[in-house]
N, C-alpha and C positions, 0 to 999 in steps of 0.2 A: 504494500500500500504506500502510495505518495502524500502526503500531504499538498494541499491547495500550496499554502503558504502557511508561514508563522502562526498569522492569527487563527487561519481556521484549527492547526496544531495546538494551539492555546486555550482554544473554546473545546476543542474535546480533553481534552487534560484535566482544566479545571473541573469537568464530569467525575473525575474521578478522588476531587478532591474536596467533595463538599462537606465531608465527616468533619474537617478540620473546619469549617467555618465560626462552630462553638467557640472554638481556642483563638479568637479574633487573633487571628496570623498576622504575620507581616511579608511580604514576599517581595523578595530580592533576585534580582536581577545580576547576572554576574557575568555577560556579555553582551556585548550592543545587540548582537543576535537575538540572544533572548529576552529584551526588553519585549517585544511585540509579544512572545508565548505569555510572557509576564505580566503583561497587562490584560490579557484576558481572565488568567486567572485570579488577579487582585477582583475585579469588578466582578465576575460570580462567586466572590467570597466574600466582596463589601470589605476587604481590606487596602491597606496604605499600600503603596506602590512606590519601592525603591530601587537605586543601583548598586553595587558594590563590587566594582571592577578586578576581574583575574585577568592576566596576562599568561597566554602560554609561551613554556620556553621552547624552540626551534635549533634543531643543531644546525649551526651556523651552511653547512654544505651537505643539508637533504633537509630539508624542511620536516619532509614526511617524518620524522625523528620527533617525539615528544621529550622532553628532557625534563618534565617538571610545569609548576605555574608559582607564579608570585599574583597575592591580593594587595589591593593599592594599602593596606594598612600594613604593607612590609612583609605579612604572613605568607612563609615560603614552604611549598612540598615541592622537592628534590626527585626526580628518578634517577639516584646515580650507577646504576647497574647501566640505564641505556648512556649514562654523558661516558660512563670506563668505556662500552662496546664504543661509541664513536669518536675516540682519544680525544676526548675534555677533560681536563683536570681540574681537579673541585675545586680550586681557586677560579679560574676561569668560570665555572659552573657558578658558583655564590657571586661572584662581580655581575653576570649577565641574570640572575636572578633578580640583584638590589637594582640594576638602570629596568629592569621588565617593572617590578614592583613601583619604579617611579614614572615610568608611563602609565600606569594603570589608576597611581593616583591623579596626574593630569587629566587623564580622559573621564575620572570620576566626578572631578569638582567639577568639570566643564559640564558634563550633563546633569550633574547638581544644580548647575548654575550658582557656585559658590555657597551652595548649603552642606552641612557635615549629613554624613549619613544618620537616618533614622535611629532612636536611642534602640537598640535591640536588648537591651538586658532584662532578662524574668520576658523575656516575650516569646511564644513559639514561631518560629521563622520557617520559610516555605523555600528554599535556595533552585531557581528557575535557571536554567540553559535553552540554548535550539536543539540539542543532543548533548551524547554523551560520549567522546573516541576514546578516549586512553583513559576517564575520569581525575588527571591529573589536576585540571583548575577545579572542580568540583570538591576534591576531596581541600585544594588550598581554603576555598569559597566555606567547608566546613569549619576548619579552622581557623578562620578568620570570625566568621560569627562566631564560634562558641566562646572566643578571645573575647567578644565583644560582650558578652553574658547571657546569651539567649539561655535558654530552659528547656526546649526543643526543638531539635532539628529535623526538617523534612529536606526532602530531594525531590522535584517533578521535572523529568524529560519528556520529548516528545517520543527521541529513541536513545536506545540505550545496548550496547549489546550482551547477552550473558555475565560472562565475566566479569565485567564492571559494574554490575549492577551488582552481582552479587557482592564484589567487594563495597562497594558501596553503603551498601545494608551496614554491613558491621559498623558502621562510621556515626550512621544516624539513628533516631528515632521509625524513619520511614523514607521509603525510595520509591516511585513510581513512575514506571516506560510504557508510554505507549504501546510501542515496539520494542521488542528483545531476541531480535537477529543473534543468532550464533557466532559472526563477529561483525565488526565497523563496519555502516556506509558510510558514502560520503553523503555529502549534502546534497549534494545533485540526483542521490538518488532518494533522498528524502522528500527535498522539496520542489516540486514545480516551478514554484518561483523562490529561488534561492536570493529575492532583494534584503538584505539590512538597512534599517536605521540608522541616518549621521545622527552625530552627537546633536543637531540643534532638531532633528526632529526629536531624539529622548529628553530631550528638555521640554519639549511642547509637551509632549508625553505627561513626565512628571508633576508639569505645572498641571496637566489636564486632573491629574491623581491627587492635587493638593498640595504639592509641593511648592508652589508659587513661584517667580520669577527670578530676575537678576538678586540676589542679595551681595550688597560691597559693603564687607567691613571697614569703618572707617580707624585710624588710629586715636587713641585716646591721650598721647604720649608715649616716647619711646620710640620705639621700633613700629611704624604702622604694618597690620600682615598682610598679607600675602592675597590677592584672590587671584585664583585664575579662573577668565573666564573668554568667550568667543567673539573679538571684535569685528563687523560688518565691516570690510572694503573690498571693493573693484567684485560684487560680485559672491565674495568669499567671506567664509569664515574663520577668519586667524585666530589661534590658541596664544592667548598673553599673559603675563604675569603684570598685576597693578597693584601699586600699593600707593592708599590714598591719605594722606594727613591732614589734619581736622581744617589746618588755614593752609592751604596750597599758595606758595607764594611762585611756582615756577613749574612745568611738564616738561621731562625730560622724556625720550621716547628714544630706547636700547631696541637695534636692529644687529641680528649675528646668527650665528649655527648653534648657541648652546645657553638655552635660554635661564635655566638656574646660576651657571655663573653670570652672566649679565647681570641677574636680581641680585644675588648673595653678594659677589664685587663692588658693587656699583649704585645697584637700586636701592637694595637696605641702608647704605651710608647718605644717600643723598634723600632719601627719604623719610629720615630723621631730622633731616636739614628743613623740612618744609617743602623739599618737591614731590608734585606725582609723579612716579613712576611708571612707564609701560615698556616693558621687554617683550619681543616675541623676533621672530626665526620667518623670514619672506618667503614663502616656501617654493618661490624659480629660484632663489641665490643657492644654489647648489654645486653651481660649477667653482673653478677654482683659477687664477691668473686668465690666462688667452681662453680658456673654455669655456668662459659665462658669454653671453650674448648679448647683444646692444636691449633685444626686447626686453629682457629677464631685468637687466639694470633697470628699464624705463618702465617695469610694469612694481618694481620693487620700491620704487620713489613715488610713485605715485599710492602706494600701499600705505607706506610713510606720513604723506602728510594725508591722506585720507583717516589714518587713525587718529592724527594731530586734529583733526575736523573733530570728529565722534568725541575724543575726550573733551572737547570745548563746546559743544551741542549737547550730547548725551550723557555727562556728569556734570552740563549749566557750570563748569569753572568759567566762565568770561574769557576776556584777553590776557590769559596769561601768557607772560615770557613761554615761549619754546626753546627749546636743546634739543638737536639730532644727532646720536652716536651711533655712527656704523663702524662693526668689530669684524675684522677682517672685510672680505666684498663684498661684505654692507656698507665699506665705507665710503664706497662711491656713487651708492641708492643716496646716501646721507645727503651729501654734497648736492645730487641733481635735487632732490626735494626741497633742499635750501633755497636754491634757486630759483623752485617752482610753488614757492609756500603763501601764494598771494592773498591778503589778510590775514595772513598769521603774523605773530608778535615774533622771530624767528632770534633769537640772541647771542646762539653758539654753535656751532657744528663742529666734531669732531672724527674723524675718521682714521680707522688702525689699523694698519697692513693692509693687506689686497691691494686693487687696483684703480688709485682714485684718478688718475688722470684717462681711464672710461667716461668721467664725466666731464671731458675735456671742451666741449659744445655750450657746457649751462656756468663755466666757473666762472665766468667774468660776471656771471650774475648774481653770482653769493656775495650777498651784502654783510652778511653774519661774521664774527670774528671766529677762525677759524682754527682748528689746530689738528695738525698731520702727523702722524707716530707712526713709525718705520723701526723697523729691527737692523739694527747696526750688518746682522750679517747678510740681511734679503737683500741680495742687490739687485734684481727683479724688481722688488719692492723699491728700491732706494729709487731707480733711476723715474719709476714709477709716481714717486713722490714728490720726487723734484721736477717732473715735469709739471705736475700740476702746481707743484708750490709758484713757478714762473708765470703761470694764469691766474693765479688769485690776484685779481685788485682790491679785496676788501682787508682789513687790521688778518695779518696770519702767521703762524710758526709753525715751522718745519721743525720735530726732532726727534734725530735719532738714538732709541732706546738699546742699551747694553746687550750684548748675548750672554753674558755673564753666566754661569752658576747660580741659584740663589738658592738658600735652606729651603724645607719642605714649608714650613708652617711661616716665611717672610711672603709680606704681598709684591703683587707680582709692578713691575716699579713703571710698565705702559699703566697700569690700574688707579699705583699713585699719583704718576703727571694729570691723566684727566680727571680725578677728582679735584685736585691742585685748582689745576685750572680752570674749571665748571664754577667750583665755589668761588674763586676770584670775578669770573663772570658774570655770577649769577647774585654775585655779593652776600654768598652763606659766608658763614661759618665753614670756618676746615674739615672739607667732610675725611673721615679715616675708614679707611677699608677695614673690614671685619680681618 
C-alpha cells in the first residue's frame, strides 16, 4: 500500500491513536517530514502540536550509511559499529554528531519561530516521523524527551519495518506502524507524493496549532540573546541570527559562511554595545576567489540591504546608522550594497578577505568609511585589496593582518581590528570579543 501523501498517512494513524486522547498528549514532530503526519494526529487528538528537530548522521561517502542522529537539544545516539565498518573514528563521529545536533537546533527555532519547545515534563508525549529506516533519530527523539521529563512515551509511524519496530518497543511506552515490511522502503515507495514542508510553511503550521508567531527576545541588559529566525528577501527565506537590545543605537548586519562565529565574534560584543545584530550566510556566496560569479555577488548585495530594509520596517527601528560586514566573499556583497543602500543611514562597511575588488563597478560609490583586512600571507587577496583600496574615494584603510600563530583561546586579531574600528565608528564603547 502507498500512501496519498503525508497527510492522508496522518489521518489514518491518528485512527489508531485515539486511546491516548485521555492522556491529553502532546505530539512532537521530529522531522520537517513528519510535521504534516503530525498535524493530523495532534487535531484528532485535540492536542498541542510541536517540533523537536533530529538530524541524521550520513557517512560522509554513501549517504545510504546511517551513522546515528543528534536532537537539536544536543541528545546524541551513536551507531558506532556502522561509523568502525565505514573507517570513522569516534572523534570524527562525536564532532559531526555536535555540528548535526547544531543544525537541528537552527532549523528548530526557525520553525518555532523563536519559541522554546513545548514544556514536556509529567506530560505523555506522542514522538511522530514520515517513517521509520534504521530508527536511529527516533530512538535520539526518545531521548531527548524523556531528558526533557515526559512521563510517557509513545512512537507513531506511518511505516516502520520489523526490526525496528520491535526495537523500538523496548525504548517506549508504545510504538505504532502503519506498515511493518520485513525490511526498509524508501519513500518513494511509501508515498505518492513524496513533497515536505519548508520551514516557513511549519511555522504557519504551528502558528495554525497555537503556537503563534514571530517571538524576538528583546535584551534586558547584558548580553541580549540570541533569536534565530527567517528573514524575507529577493524572494527567499534567509536563516539569521539577531540579537536585539532594548535602545538600539546602531544595525550592524554580518554576511559570511559560518554564521555562529559571526554572532559569538562579533554580534554578542557589539550587541552589548547597543547594536542590533543580524548575521546570516547568502546562500549563492558559495564559491571561493575567480569561482563566485558577477550574478551571485549582485544577487548577494542586494540580499544585504534588503534585510537592512526588513530590520528598519519590520522591527519599526527608524533611521538607524547601518554597518555592512562581509567575512571573506561577503566582502564584496558588502561593499556593492554600500553602494547600492539608497535611504539607508549606511556609516561603515567592512570587508575580510575574499575578493572585494569584484565590486570594482559600484566602489566609487561607497560613500561609507570603509575598512579592508587582508591576510598578510593571501597574496590573491592582497593584490585583490589593493586594487580596490585604489577605487575607494570615500575616508578608507587598507590593513594587513598577521599570519602569525596565535594560542587557542586568544581572539582572532582580523576580529579585534573590526571591533576596534566599528566602535570608533559607530562611537561605542570598546566592544571586546568574547
Amino acid at each position: 500500500m502507498r500512501f496519498d501523501d503525508r497527510g492522508q498517512a496522518g489521518r489514518l494513524l491518528a485512527r489508531r491513536l485515539t486511546d491516548l486522547r485521555a492522556r491529553k498528549p502532546v505530539v512532537l514532530a521530529i522531522t520537517t517530514g513528519g510535521v504534516t503526519v503530525a498535524q493530523q494526529v495532534a487535531q484528532r487528538l485535540s492536542a498541542p502540536l510541536d517540533v523537536l528537530l533530529v538530524e541524521r548522521l550520513q557517512a560522509p561517502d554513501d549517504r545510504a550509511i546511517t551513522l546515528g542522529a543528534a536532537a537539536e537539544d544536543g541528545t546524541i545516539h551513536l551507531a558506532e559499529d556502522s561509523a568502525a565498518r565505514a573507517g570513522i573514528p569516534s572523534g570524527e563521529l562525536r564532532a559531526m554528531a555536535e555540528d548535526a545536533a547544531r543544525r537541528a537546533a537552527r532549523r528548530g527555532r526557525v520553525c518555532r519561530r523563536g519559541r522554546p519547545v513545548i514544556d514536556l515534563h509529567d506530560r505523555t508525549v506522542i514522538v511522530v516521523d514520515d517513517g521509520a529506516i534504521t530508527g536511529h533519530s527516533l530512538l535520539a527523539a526518545v531521548h531527548a524527551v524523556k531528558a526533557h521529563g515526559a512521563s510517557e512515551v509513545h512512537i507513531a509511524v506511518p511505516t516502520s519495518p520489523q526490526p525496528v519496530l520491535a526495537l523500538l518497543r523496548e525504548r517506549v511506552e508504545g510504538a505504532v506502524s502503519l506498515q511493518v515490511p520485513s525490511k526498509a522502503k524508501s519513500f518513494d515507495d511509501v508515498y505518492l507524493d513524496d513533497q515536505t514542508p519548508d520551514v516557513e510553511t511549519i511555522g504557519d503550521l504551528l502558528a495554525d496549532a497555537g503556537a503563534g508567531g514571530i517571538i524576538l527576545t528583546v535584551g534586558d541588559g547584558g548580553t541580549p540573546p540570541a533569536n534565530d529566525l527567517l528573514v524575507p528577501v529577493s524572494g527567499l527565506a534567509l536563516f539569521a541570527r539577531l540579537r536585539l537590545p532594548p535602545t538600539p543605537t546602531a544595525a550592524i548586519l554580518f554576511a559570511g559562511a559560518d554564521i555562529e562565529s559571526l554572532d559569538r565574534e562579533m554580534g554578542v560584543p557589539l550587541s552589548r554595545e547597543g547594536c542590533v545584530t543580524l548575521s546570516f550566510e547568502p546562500p549563492c556566496m558559495t564559491g571561493l576567489g575567480e569561482d563566485i560569479e558577477l550574478t551571485d555577488l549582485h544577487r548577494s548585495a542586494a540580499q544585504l540591504v534588503e534585510a537592512a530594509r526588513w530590520l528598519r520596517n519590520h522591527l519599526v527601528l527608524g533611521a538607524l546608522p547601518v554597518a555592512y560586514v562581509g567575512w571573506g566573499i561577503a566582502g564584496a556583497a558588502a561593499l556593492r550594497a554600500a553602494a547600492r543602500s539608497h535611504g539607508l543611514h549606511v556609516v561603515a562597511v567592512v570587508a575580510r578577505s575574499g575578493r572585494p575588488d569584484l565590486a570594482r563597478d559600484d566602489l566609487d560609490a561607497v560613500t561609507a568609511p570603509t575598512l579592508l583586512l587582508v591576510s598578510a600571507g593571501d597574496k590573491v587577496g592582497l593584490r585583490s585589496h589593493t586594487a580596490a583600496d585604489s577605487r575607494l574615494t570615500c575616508e578608507h584603510d587598507l590593513i594587513t593582518v598577521p599570519d602569525g600563530d596565535r594560542k587557542p583561546d586568544s581572539p582572532d586579531p582580523a576580529v579585534t581590528l573590526v571591533l576596534s574600528w566599528l566602535a570608533d565608528r559607530l562611537r561605542l564603547r570598546a566592544a571586546h570579543p568574547e
